[in-house]
N, C-alpha and C positions, 0 to 999 in steps of 0.2 A: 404290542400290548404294553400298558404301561405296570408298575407297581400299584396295585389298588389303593394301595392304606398309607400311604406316603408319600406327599409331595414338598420333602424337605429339602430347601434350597441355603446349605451351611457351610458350603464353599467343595466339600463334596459331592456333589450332586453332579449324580452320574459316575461315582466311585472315581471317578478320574481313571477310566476305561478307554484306553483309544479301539482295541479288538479284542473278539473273542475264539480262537481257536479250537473247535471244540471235537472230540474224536470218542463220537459212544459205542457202544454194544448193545442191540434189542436182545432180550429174553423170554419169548413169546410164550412157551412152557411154563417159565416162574414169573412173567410179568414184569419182570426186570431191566434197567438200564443203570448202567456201570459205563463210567467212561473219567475221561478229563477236560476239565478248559482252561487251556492257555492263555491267560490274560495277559495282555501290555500295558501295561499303566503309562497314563500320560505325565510327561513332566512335570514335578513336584509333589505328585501321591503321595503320602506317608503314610495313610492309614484307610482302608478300603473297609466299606462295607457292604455285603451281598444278602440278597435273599434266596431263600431256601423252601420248598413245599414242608410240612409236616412230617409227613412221610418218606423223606431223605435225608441222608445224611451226608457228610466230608468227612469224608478217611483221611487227608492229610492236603496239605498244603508244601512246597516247594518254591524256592526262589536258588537257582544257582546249582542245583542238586541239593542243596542244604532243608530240610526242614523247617517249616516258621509253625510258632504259634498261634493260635487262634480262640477266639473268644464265640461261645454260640450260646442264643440266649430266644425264647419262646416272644410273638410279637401277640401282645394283649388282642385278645379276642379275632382273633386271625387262626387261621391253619397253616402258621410258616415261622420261619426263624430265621434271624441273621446272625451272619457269621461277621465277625471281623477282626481285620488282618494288619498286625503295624508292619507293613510292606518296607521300609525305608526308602532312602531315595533314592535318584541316578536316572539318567534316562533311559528310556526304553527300556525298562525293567521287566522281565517276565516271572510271572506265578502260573506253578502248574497245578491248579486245581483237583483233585481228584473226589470222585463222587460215588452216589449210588441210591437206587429207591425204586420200593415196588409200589406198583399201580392199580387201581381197581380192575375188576374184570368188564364184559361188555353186558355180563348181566345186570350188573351192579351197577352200573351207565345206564340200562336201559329203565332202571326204576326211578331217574329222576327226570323221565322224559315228561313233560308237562305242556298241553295243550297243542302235541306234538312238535314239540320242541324239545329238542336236547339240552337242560340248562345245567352244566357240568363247571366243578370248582378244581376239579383234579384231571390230570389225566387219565387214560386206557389203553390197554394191553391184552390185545386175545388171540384166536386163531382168527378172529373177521379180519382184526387187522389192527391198528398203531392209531392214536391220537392224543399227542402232547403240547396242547397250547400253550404258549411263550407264559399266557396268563395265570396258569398253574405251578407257574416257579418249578418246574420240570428242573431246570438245571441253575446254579449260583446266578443270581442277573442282580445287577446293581440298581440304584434307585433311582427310577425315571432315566436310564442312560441311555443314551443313542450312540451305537455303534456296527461300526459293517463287523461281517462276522463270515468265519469259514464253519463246515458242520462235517465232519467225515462221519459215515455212519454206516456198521456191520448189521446186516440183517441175515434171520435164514433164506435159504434160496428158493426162490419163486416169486418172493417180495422186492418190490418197487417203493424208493421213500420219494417223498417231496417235501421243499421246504421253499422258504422266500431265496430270491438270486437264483443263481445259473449252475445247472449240471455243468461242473467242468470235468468231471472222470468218473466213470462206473468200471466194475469189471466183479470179475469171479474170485474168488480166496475161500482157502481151507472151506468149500462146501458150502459157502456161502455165498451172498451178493454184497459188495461195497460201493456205496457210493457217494460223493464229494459234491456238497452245495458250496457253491464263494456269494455272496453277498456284499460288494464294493460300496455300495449304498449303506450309509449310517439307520440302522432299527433301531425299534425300539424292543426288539426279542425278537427269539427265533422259534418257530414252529415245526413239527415237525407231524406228518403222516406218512404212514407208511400200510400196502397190502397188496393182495395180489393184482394186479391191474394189467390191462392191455393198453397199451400205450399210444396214442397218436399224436403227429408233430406237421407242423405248417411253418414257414418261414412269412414274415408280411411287416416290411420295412423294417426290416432288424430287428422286430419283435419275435421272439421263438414260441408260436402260438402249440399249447399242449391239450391233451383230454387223455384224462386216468380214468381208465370204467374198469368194471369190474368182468367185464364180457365187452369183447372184441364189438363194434358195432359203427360202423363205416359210415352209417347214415346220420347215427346221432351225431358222431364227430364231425363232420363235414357240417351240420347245421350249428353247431357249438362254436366250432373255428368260424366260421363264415359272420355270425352275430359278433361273435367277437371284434372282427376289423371293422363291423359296421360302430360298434362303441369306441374303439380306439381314433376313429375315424372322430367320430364325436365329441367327442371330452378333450380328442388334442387341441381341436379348433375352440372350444367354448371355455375349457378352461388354461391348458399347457399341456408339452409333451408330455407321451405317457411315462414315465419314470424308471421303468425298470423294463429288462432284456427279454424279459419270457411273461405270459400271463397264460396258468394252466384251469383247467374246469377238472374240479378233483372229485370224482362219485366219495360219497363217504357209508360206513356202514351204518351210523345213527340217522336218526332224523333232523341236521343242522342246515344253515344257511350260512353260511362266516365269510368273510370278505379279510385275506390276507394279505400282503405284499406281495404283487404279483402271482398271486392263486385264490381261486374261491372251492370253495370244500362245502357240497350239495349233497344231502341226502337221497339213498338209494331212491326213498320210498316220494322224493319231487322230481328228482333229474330229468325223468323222463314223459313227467307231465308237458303238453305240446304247446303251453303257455308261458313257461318256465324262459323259455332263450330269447320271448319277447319283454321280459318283465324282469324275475329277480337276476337273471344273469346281468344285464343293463345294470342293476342296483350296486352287486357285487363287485365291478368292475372299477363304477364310478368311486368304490372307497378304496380304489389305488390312488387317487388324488385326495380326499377329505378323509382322513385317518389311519392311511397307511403308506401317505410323504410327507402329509402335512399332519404329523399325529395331535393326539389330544394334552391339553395342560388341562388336568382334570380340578386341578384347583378353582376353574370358572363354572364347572360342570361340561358336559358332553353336548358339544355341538354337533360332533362327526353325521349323527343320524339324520338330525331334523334338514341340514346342508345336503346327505344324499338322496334322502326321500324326494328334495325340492328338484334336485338336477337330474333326477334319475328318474323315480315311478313317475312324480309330478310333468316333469317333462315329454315324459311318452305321450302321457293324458292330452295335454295340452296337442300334440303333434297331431293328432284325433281328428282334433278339431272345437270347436268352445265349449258347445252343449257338455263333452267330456272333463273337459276339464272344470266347469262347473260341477258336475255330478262329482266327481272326486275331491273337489272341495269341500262338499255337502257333509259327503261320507266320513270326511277328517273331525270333523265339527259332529255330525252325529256320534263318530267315536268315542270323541271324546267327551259329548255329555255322559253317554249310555255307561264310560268306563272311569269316567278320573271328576265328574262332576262332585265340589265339596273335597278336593284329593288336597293336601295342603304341600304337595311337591308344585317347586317353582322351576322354571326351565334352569334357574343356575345348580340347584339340587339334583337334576338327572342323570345320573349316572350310565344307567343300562334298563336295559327294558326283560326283567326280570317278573314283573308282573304287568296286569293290563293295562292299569292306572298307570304306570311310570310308563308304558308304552305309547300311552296314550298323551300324555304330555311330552317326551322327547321327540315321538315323532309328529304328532298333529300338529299339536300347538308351536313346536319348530317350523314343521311346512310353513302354518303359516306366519309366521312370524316373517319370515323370508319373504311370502307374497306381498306382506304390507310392506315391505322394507321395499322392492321393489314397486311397487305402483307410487310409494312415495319420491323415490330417485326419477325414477324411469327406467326403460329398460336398455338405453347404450348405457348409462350411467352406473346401472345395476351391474352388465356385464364386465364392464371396465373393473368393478369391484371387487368380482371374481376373482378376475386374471390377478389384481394387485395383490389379494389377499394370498393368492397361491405363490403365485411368484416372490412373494417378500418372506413365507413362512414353511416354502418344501424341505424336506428335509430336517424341519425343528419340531419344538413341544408347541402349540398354541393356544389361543384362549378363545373364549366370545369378546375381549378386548382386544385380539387382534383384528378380529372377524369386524369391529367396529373400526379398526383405524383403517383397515383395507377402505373399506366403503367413504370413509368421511375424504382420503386421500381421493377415493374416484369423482365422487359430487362436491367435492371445495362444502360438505355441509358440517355443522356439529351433530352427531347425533345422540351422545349422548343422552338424552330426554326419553328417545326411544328406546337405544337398548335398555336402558333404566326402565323404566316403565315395562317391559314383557319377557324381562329375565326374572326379576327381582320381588315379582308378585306372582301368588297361585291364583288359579283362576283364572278368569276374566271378565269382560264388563257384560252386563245384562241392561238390556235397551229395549224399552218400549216407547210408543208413540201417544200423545194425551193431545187433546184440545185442537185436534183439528180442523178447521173450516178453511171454504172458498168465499170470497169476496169479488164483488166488481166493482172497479174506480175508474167509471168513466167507459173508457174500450179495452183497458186492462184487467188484466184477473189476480186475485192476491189469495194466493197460496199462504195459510198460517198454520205453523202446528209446536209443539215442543218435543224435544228428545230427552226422554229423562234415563238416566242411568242409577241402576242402583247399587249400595255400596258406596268404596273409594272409585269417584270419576277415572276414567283414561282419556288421553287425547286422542281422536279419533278423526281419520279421515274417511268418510262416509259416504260412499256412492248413494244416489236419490234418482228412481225412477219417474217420472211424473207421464203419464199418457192425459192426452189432453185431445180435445175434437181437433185440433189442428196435427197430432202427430205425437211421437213419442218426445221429450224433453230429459235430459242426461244432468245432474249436476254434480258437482262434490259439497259437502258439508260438514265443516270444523266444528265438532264438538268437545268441549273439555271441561264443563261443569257437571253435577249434579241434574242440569236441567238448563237445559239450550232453548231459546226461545229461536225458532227458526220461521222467516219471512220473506216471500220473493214474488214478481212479479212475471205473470203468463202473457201470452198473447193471446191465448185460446185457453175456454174454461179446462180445469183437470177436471178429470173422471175418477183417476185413481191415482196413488202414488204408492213407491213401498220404497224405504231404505234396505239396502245392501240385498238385492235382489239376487245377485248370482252370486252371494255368500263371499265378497274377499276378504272381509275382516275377521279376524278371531274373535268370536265373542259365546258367549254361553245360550245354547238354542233354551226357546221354550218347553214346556211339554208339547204343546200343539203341531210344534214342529217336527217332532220326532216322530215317525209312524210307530206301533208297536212293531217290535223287531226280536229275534231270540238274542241278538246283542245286550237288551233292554236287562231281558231274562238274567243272563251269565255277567251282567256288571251290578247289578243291586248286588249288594253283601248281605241284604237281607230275603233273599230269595229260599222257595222252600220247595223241594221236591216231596211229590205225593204218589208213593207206591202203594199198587194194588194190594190187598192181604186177605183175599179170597181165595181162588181160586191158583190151581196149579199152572197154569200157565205163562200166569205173572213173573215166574221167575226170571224170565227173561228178560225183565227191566233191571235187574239187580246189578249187572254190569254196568248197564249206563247210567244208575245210580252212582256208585262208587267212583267210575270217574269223570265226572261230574264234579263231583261231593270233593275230587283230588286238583283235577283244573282251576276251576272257579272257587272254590271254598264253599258251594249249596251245602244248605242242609239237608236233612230227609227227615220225611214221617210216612205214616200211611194213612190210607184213607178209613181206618175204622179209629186212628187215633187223635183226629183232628175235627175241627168245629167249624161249617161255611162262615160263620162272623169271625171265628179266629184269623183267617186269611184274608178276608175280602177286605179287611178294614186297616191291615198292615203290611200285605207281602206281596212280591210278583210273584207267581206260584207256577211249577212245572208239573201235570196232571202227566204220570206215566202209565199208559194202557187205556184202550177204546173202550166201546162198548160191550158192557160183559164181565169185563177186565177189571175195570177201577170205579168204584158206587160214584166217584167226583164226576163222571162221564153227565152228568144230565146238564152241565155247564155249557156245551156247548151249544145245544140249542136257545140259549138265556142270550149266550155271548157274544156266535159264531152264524147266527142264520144267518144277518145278511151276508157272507161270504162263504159258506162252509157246510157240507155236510156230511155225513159219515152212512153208507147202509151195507148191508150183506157181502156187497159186488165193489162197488165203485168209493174213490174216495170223488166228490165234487167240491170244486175252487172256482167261484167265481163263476158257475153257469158250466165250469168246463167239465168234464167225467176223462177220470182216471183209472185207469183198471187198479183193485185194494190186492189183489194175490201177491203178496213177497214184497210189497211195497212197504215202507216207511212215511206216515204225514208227519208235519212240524207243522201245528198252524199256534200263532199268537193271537191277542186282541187284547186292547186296554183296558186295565182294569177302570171299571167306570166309578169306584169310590177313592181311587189314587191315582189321577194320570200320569203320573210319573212311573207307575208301575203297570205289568200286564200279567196276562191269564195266557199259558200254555200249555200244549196239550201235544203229548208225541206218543203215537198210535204205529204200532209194527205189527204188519202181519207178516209174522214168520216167527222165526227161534230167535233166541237170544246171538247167537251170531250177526244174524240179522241187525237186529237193532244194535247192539253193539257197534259194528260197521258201521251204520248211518250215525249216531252222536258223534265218533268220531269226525267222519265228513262236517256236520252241521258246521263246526266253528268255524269254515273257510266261508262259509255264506251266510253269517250269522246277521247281517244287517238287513236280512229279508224276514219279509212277517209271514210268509210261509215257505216250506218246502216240501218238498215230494223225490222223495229216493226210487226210481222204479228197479224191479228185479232186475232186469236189464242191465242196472249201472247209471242209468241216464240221471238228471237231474230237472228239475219244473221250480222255479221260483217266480216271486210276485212279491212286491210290497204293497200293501194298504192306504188308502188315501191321510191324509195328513193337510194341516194348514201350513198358512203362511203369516205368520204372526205380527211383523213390521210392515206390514199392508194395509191399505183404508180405500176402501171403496166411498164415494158419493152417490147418495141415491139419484 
């Protein structure tokens, strides 16, 4: 993890830190961590400077047994402070840091969970258990410094810590558990978890494969271990050896996903979903190569994500088979209209995926950034750019400027023009088709049409399907104006043709393109929830109002406070409670016939019947006075537990235009018909 708010490069940079010895004490009762770190400065330091969380302080500083002084001073609009220290010189100098600070609680963690996400600035300290990310300036760390580091760390007994590097000693003291991480490898920070876990170990080419759960479970581990060699296996061949001596799968007690040096730290509440060791584990892994050997120089902005989504989720897709990896291309691009469409973050702006929209562009518009980057190399060329990029920058800070020189070294090409062009703009390009006809000259056919872009043009390479009575026809087509006049010669008449049919270019879908989606719903910022205010029953949507209203930013009204033209002519609207329930209910017969019905017993989708008893519907549809926005309606029968429950769930299947929760657990989705907008048919 690097320093967020400072990437100052002034001859200190990196405190002139060769290691960090560091020897804390947990305090699980007061939340507390007290400890020291032994720093070594590297030849010719004179004056070090470290940062600090808020919330801690430095009882004293030491060089030699002597006392130094030190200067601490508050970092503008941060929650941290730097110390610093006129170290003088000599080689090999050592400061014995001493420290201290308390932590939030896990209740207090648990209220900034957002969209079931843990999105935490601080550390935590409970009886669950220990989480202090390097990111939270937990302990003194220097600016942007890379250095291997030792961690000794006293816990009470029962407790297991992890950090990056290797267990090289455990044992028992004064009633308690101690135990020693070494990290030979240069970080960027040290992390640290600690809780009660049951512990399992695998040995597999010198890797020391681990799983910390929280209950003993021999089944999960063997399947956790076993995926794991099948990605080490992976990523050594595609990109370089794996980099470090252990890689452990850590259960945590929030709900996180983190990808650390050599560990990943999985929430209780995913680990054990049986999709989980096909998918994010792969993801988490794959960022022991793209940002936790080859970390981030955040001064270009954050590549790390869009780089593992591409080798990691992307990849699986792809291994599928085409139709998949198509479909997952689709999906990135609908994401990111329904979430970051009009968003004025540019990929070199992306820092973290802290909301939709910046998630939305660090990881889509990343993927695909990467996809065009390769179909335009090729794909030996592409891989070769990999390996160079990794190989020439493990172990250092990087940029999206190194990420370019990897690549131009692989293809002998300049690329600048490119990364220029889709780091350095938000957005992207919108393309439709004008003035197209067929012609015959002679015994040939002549295909005419324009590609007009609106906005500032991109250069673009553009796949072009053309079917024609003789068979399908594939081409590519440079576009780089305002308005391409595009002309070519068939053998046989076309029928139809459509540019970029299985979606590889980044570009901005239409409305038409996008089926209504509760995605649709939860990315307008101007979305309005509509609670019942009749009857008693309705309270059970008040839950999944609020958070709602805390994920997404919705608003709320209710349905005796609002006016059908007030909405239908500006908002996508969330209609909570059926029939009975909420006076907005007569919407869905206007809306919803052709796909939907609602009676007594059953909920019906598409001709199919559902039992309604304890069930949850989510059905969407376009609003037909704003296609860019829709009409949804989420109907629980049951208590508010119930519905509670299912909002929760929705947002993992949010790019479906309906869902169905049944009592059971089970899950019913479907998306909605939708067009295809760079298409033209010939009558």
């Amino acid at each position: 993890m690097t320093v967020p708010f400072s990437n100052a490069d002034d001859g200190t940079r990196g405190g002139g830190v060769a290691s960090h010895d560091l020897d804390i004490t947990v305090d699980i009762q007061g939340r507390k961590v007290t400890g020291t770190d032994t720093v070594t400065l590297k030849p010719g330091a004179v004056e070090l400077k470290l940062y600090l969380r808020e919330g801690s302080k430095v009882l004293k500083i030491e060089r030699g047994g002597k006392a130094l002084s030190f200067d601490s001073a508050r970092v503008p609009n941060e929650k941290a402070q730097t110390i610093t220290i006129k170290t003088g010189t000599g080689d090999g100098v050592k400061l014995v840091i001493s420290f201290e600070g308390e932590f939030q609680s896990t209740a207090e963690a648990f209220e900034k969970v957002k969209r079931g996400v843990a999105y935490l600035d601080d550390g935590v300290i409970g009886e669950e258990g220990v989480f202090l990310p390097s990111s939270s300036l937990w302990y003194p760390q220097a600016d942007d410094g890379l250095a291997p580091f030792t961690m000794k760390v006293s816990l009470p007994r029962g407790l297991r810590s992890v950090s990056e590097g290797e267990l090289i000693k455990a044992s028992e003291e004064n009633g308690g558990t101690v135990e020693t991480w070494r990290s030979k490898e240069a970080l960027d920070g040290a992390d640290l978890v600690a809780g009660r876990y049951a512990v399992a170990e695998e040995k597999y080419k010198g890797v020391a494969i681990y799983t910390f759960f929280f209950k003993d479970d021999p089944a999960l581990s063997k399947t956790y271990i076993d995926k794991t060699k099948e990605y080490l296996d992976l990523y050594g061949s595609l990109i370089g050896p794996y980099p470090y001596k252990k890689f452990a799968v850590v259960e945590s007690f929030l709900p996180t996903g983190y990808g650390m040096p050599s560990f990943t730290l999985l929430g209780s509440s995913v680990i054990r979903l049986p999709f989980i060791p096909d998918t994010s584990l792969g993801h988490e892994i794959a960022h022991n190569w793209w940002g936790n050997s080859v970390f981030i120089d955040s001064s270009e902005g954050n590549w790390v994500e869009a780089l593992t989504t591409y080798t990691a989720d992307y990849l699986f897709e792809k291994r599928k088979g085409e139709k998949d990896a198509i479909d997952f291309r689709l999906k990135k691009l609908r994401g990111y209209k329904n979430f970051a469409e009009g968003s004025p973050i540019a990929l070199k702006n992306f820092q973290d995926s802290t909301t939709t929209a910046s998630r939305a562009v660090g990881y889509n518009k990343g993927l695909m950034l990467f996809n065009m980057l390769e179909r335009l190399l090729g794909e030996e060329a592409f891989s070769k750019g990999l390996r160079a990029f990794y190989s020439s920058n493990a172990g250092k800070n990087a940029s999206w400027t190194d990420i370019k020189k990897g690549f131009e070294k692989a293809s002998d090409k300049d690329l600048g023009w490119f990364f220029d062009e889709w780091l350095n703009s938000a957005g992207g390009p919108v393309l439709s088709i004008e003035g197209a006809v067929r012609e015959k000259n002679g015994e040939k056919h002549i295909l005419k049409f324009s590609v007009v872009q609106a906005g500032e043009p991109y250069v673009l390479d553009l796949p072009l399907l053309v079917r024609t009575e003789g068979g399908d026809v594939w081409k590519n087509i440079r576009v780089k104006e305002a308005r391409t006049e595009v002309s070519f010669e068939l053998a046989s008449a076309p029928a139809s043709f459509e540019i970029d049919p299985e979606y590889q270019t980044f570009r901005i879908l239409k409305d038409e393109e996008v089926p209504p989606s509760i995605a649709t719903l939860l990315g307008d910022k101007e979305s309005v929830m509509i609670l019942p205010n009749r009857n008693k029953p309705n309270e059970k949507y008040t839950g999944v109002s609020i958070l709602l209203a805390k994920d997404y930013g919705l608003d709320t009204t209710s349905d005796t406070e609002i006016g059908v033209k007030d909405f239908l002519a500006a908002s996508s609207i969330l209609i909570l409670g059926g029939p009975g329930e909420n006076s907005m209910m007569w919407l869905t017969g206007q809306y919803l016939a052709k796909h939907a019905a609602v009676t007594d017993d059953e909920f019906r989708i598409d001709g199919k019947a559902y039992p309604k008893k304890g069930s949850v519907l989510v059905l969407t549809a376009r609003n037909p006075h704003i296609p860019s926005k829709v009409i949804c309606f989420f109907i629980a029968d049951g208590g508010k537990e119930t519905a509670l429950g299912a909002a929760k769930r929705m947002r993992y299947f949010s790019e479906a235009s309906w869902l169905l929760f049944n009592a059971d657990g089970g899950v019913h989705k479907g998306v909605f018909e939708h067009t295809r907008a760079l298409r033209i048919e010939f009558n």
